[in-house]
C-alpha positions as semicolon CSV with decimal commas, in nm:
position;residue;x (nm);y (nm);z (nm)
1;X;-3,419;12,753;-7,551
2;X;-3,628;12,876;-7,290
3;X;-3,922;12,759;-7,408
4;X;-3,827;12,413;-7,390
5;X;-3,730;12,418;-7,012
6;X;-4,102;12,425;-6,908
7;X;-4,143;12,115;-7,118
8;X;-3,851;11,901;-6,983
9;X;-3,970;11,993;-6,604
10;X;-4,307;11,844;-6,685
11;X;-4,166;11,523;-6,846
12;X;-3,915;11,507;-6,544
13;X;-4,230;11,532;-6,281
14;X;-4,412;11,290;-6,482
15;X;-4,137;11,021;-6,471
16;X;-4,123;11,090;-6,123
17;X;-4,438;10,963;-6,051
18;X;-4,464;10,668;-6,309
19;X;-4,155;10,575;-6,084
20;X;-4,353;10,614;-5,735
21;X;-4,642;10,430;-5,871
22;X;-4,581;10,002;-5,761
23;X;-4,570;9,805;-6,048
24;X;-4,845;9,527;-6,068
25;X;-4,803;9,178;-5,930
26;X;-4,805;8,899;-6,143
27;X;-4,933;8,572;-5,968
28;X;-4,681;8,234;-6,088
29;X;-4,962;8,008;-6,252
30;X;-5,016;7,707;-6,011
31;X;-4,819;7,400;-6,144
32;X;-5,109;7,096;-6,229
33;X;-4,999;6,784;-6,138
34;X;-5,205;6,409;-6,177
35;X;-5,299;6,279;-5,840
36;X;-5,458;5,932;-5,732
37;X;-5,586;5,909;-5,380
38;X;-5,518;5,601;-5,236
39;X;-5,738;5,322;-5,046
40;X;-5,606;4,987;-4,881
41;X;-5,578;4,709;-5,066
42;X;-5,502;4,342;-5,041
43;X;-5,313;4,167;-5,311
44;X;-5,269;3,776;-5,359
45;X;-4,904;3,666;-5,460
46;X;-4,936;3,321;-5,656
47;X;-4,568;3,169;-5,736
48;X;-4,620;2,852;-6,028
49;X;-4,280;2,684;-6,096
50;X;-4,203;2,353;-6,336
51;X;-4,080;2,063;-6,114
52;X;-3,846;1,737;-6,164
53;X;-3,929;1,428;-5,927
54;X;-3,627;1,363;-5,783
55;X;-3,468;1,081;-5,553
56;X;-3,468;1,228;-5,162
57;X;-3,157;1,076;-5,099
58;X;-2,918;0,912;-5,390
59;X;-2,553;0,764;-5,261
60;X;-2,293;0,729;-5,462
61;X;-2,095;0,444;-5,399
62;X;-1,672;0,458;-5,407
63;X;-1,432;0,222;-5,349
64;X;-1,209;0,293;-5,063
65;X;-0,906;0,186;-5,220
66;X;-0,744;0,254;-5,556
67;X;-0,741;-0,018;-5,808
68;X;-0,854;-0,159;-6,208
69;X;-1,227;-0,247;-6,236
70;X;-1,240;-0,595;-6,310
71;X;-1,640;-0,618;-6,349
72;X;-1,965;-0,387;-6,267
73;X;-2,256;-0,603;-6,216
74;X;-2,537;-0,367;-6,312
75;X;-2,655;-0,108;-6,541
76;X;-2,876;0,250;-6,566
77;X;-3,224;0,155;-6,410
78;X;-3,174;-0,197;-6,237
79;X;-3,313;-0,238;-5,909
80;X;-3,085;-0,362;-5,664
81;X;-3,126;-0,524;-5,308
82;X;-2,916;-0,452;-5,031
83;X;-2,588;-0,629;-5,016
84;X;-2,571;-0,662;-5,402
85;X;-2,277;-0,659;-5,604
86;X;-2,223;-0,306;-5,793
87;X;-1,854;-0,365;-5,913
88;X;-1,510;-0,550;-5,847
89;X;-1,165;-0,491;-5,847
90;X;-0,862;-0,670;-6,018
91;X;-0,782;-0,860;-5,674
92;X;-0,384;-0,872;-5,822
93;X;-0,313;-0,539;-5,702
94;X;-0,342;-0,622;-5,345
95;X;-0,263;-0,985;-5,256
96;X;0,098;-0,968;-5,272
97;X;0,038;-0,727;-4,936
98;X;-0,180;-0,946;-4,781
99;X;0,036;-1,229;-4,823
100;X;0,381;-0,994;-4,677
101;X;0,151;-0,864;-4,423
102;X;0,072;-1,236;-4,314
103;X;0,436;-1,321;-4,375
104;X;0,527;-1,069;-4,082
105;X;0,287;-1,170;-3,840
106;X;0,405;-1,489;-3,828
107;X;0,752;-1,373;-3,791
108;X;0,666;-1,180;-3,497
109;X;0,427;-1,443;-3,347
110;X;0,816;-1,641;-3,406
111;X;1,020;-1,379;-3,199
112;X;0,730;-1,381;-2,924
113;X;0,719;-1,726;-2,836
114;X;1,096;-1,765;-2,827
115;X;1,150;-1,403;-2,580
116;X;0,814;-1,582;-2,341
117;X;1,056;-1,898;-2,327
118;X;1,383;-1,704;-2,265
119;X;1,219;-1,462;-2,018
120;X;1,084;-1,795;-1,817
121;X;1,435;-1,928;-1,778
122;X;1,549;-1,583;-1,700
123;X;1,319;-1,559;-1,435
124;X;1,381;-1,910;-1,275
125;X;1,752;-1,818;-1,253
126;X;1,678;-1,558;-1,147
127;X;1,465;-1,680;-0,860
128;X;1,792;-1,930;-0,786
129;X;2,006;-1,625;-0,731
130;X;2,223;-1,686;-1,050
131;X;2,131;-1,345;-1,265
132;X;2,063;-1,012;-1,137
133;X;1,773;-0,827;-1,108
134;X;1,857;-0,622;-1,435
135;X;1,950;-0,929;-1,623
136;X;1,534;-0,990;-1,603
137;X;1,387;-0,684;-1,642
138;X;1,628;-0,639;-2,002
139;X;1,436;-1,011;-2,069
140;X;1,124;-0,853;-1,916
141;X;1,166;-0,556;-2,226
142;X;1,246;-0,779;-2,478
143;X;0,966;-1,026;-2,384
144;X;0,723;-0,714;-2,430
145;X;0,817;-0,549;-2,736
146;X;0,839;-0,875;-2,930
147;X;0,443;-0,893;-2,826
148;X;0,410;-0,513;-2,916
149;X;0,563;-0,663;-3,271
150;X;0,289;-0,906;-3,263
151;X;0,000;-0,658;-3,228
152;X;0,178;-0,442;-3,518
153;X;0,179;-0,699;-3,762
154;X;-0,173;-0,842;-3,611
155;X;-0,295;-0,497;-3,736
156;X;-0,103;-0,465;-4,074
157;X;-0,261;-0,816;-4,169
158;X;-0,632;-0,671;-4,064
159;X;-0,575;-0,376;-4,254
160;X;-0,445;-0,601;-4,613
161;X;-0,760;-0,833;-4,544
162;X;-0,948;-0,557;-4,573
163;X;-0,793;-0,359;-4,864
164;X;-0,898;-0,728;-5,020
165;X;-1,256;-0,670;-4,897
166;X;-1,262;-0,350;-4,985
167;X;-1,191;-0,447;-5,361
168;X;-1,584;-0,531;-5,370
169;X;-1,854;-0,267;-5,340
170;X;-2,190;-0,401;-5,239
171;X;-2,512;-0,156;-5,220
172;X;-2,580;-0,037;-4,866
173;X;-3,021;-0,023;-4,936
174;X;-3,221;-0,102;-5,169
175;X;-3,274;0,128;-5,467
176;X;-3,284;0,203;-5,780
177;X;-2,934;0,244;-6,002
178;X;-2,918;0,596;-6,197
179;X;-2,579;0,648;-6,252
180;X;-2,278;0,413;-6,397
181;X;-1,989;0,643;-6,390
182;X;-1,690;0,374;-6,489
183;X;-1,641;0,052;-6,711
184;X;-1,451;-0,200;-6,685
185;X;-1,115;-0,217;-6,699
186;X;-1,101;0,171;-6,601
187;X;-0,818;0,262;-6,336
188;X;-1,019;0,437;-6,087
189;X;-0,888;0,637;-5,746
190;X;-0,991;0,606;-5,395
191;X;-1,329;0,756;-5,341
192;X;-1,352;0,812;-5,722
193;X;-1,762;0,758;-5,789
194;X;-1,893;0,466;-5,955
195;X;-2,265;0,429;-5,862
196;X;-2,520;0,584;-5,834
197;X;-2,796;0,455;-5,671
198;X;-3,142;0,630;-5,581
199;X;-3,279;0,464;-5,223
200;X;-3,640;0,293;-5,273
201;X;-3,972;0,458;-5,175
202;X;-3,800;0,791;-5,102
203;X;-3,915;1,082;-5,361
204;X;-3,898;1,475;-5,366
205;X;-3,975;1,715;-5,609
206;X;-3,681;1,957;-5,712
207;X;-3,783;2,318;-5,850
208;X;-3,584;2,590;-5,894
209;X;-3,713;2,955;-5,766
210;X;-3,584;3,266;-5,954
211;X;-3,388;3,526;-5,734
212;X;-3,701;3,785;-5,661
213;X;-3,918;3,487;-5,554
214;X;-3,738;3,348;-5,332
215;X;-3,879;3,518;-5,026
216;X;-4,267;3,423;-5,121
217;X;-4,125;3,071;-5,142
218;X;-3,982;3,086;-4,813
219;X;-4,273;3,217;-4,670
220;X;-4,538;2,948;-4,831
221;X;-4,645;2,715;-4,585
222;X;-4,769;2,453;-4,795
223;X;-4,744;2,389;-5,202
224;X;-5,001;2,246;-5,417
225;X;-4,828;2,017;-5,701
226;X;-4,986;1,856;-6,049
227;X;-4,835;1,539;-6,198
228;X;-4,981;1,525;-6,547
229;X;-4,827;1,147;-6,593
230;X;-5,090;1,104;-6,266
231;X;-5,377;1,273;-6,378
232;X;-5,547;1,600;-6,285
233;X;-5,558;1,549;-5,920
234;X;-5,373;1,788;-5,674
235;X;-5,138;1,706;-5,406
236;X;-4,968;1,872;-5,134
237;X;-4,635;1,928;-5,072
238;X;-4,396;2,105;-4,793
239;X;-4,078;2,259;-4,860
240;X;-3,797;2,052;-4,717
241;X;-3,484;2,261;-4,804
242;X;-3,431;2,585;-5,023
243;X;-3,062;2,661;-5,129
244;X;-2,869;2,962;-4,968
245;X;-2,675;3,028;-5,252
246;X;-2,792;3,055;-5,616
247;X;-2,658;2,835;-5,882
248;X;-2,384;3,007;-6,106
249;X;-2,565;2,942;-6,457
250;X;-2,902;2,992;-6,387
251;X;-2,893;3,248;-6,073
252;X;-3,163;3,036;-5,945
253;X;-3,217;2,873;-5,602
254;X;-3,272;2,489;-5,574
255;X;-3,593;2,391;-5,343
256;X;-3,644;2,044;-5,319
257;X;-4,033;1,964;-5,193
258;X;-4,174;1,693;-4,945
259;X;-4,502;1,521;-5,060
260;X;-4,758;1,475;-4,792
261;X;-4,964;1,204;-4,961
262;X;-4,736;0,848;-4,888
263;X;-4,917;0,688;-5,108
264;X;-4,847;0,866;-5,384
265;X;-4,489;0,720;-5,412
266;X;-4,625;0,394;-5,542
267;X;-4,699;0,572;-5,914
268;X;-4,394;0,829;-5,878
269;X;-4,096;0,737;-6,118
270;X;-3,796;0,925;-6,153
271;X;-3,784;1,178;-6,397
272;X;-4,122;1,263;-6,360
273;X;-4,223;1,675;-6,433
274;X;-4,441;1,827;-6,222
275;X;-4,556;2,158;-6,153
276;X;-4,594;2,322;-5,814
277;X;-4,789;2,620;-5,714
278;X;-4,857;2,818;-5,425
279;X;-5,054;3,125;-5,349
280;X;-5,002;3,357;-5,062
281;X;-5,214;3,661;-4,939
282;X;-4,986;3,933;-4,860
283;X;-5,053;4,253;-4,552
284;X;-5,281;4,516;-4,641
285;X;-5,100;4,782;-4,872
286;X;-5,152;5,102;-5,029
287;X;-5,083;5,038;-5,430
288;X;-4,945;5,363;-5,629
289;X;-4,796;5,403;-5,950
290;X;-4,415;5,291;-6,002
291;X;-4,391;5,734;-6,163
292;X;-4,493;5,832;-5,758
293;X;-4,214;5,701;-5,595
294;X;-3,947;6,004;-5,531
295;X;-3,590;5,930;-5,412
296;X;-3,364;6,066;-5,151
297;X;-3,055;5,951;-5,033
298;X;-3,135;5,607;-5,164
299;X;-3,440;5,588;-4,972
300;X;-3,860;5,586;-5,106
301;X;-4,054;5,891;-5,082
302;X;-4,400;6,036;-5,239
303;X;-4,523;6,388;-5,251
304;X;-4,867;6,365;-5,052
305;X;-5,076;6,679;-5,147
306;X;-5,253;6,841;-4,843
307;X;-5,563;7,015;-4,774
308;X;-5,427;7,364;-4,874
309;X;-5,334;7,171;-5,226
310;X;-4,962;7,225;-5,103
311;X;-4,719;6,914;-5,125
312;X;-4,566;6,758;-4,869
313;X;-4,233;6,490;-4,928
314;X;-4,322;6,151;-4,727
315;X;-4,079;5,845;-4,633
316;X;-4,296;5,595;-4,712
317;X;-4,237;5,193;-4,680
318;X;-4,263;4,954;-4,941
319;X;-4,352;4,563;-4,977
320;X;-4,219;4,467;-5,347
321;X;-4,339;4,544;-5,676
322;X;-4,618;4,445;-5,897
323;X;-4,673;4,499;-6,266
324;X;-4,671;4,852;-6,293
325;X;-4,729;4,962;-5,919
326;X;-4,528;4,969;-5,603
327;X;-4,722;4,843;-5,250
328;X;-4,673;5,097;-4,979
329;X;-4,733;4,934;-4,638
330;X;-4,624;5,223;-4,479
331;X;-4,621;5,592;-4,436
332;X;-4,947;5,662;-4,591
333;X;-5,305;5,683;-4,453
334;X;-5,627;5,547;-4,604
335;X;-5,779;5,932;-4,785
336;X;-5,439;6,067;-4,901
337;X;-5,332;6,213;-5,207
338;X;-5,012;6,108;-5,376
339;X;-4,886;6,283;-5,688
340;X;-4,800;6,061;-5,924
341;X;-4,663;6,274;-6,238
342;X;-4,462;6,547;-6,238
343;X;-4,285;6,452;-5,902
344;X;-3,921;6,574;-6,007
345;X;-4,037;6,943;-6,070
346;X;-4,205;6,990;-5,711
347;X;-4,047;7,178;-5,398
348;X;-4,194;7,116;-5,035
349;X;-4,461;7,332;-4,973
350;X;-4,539;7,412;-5,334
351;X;-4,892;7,479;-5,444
352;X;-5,010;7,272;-5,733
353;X;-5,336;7,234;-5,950
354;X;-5,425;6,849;-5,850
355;X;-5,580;6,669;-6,140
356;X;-5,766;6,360;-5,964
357;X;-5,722;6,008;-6,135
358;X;-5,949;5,724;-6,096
359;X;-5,838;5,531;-5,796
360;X;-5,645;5,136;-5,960
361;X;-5,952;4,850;-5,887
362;X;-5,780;4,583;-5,618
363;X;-5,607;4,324;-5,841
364;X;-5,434;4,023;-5,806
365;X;-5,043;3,947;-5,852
366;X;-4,952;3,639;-6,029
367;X;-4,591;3,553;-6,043
């Protein structure tokens, strides 16, 4: 047993100093990540849509009172001058007012002359001192609501004449007829549409621009539109009117487009398809893979790798999407380098391995 104490101190002593002895330091690998540095570059945004020629203004006629259609005088695609017959109504319904309306007035007109008559020898009396002063002014009140009568019925019989009138609808312009909504014999209502007639001369072109085009087709200036029924020539167009809200079946927004060329409304015909196209240069951007951008909070961020290869997070700004790459208009500077794979695994102030890609060629959107 003594023997072995000697050997235990020595193994003791030379734990000891394995234990002193600092361990070696093992360096974490650097993490390599694919980065594209970025240059400015200018993209073109062109925006082609199919197109309907379309009347610029198209009225549809009503009668203003409610009645049986007794005729309709033209059909889908007549031309019609103004002041022509569209439709009639059964004139039964609304003579037997006319005629009671008349009836009155001349009843009242009755009453009138007799209280002017009374209120004269009223007033002569008294003048001779034989009725009082009341006795006239109660002839005086008679004398003026029996002319008050008068007016009433005066205005009833107006109103029945034109009820009567009203029983005939008669275009306003000249145009062209595109829609016959009734028949005869139909029982239609007050303001119920019968028409429909497209005014002469007057064209537009309707298109309808998808939901994420609708601000580069606010911001186009002017449109160039093809006819193929016309040929291959170009025309120009403005846009008069684009919808605020979308349409419920197609989530699109209805732009209706102004042709420049007045001339060009002599070959036009309804129902012609067209096809309208506009290209617009958009502001200098930065263009980086869609796999760069980084969230936070909602809002667009990139890791830009510095001169010390350590990464940086950036709020950047961007200016819509193309194919497969985001435009950055803002936040970046001509030179830097963005990491554009392996973004999610990356802390601020890391430092990676930066494997260079080729920088994208400038390119042009089409929409």
């Amino acid at each position: 047993m003594k023997s072995l104490l000697p050997l235990l101190a020595v193994a003791a002593l030379t734990l000891l100093a394995a234990c002193d002895r600092p361990a070696p330091v093992r360096e974490e690998a650097l993490r390599p990540v694919r980065v594209v540095t970025v240059s400015e570059q200018r993209a073109a945004f062109a925006l082609t849509l199919p197109a309907e020629v379309r009347p610029r203004i198209e009225t549809r006629y009503a009668f203003r009172v409610a009645g049986k259609v007794a005729m309709r005088a033209v059909e889908v695609g007549d031309a019609v001058q103004a002041g022509q017959l569209l439709a009639r109504l059964d004139p039964l319904d609304r003579e037997p007012a006319r005629d009671a309306a008349r009836s009155q007035l001349e009843a009242a007109q009755t009453e009138a002359r007799l209280a002017r008559v009374e209120l004269a020898r009223v007033r002569e009396l008294y003048e001779r001192r034989y009725v009082s002063r009341a006795q006239l002014d109660r002839q005086q009140a008679g004398a003026d609501a029996a002319e008050a009568r008068v007016r009433a019925a005066r205005a009833a019989r107006t109103q029945a004449d034109n009820e009567i009138a009203f029983q005939t609808l008669r275009t306003e312009v000249a145009g062209v007829v595109t829609a016959v909504e009734v028949e005869a014999g139909q029982v239609v209502a007050a303001g119920q549409p019968v028409v429909r007639v497209a005014r002469a001369g007057e064209f537009e072109l309707l298109a309808h621009v998808p939901e994420r085009e609708r601000a580069t087709a606010r911001a186009a200036d002017a449109w160039s539109v093809s006819i193929p029924a016309l040929g291959t020539r170009r025309h120009e167009a403005t846009m008069r009117e684009l919808a605020p809200l979308a349409e419920p079946s197609s989530r699109t927004y209805a732009m209706r487009l102004a042709l420049r060329d007045p001339a060009l409304a002599d070959g036009l015909a309804l129902g012609m398809s067209a096809i309208v196209h506009v290209v617009r240069q958009a502001q200098p951007a930065f263009e980086v893979p869609l796999s760069a951008l980084y969230s936070v909070d909602g809002n667009a961020h990139v890791w830009r790798v510095g001169q010390d290869d350590r990464v940086e997070l950036v709020a950047v700004r961007t200016d819509g999407l193309l194919d497969d790459a985001v435009r950055i208009v803002g936040g970046l500077a001509g030179g830097d380098r963005v990491v554009t794979a392996g973004t999610n695994l990356l802390v601020a102030g890391q430092r990676v391995r930066p494997l260079e890609a080729a920088p994208a060629p400038e390119a042009k959107a089409t929409r």
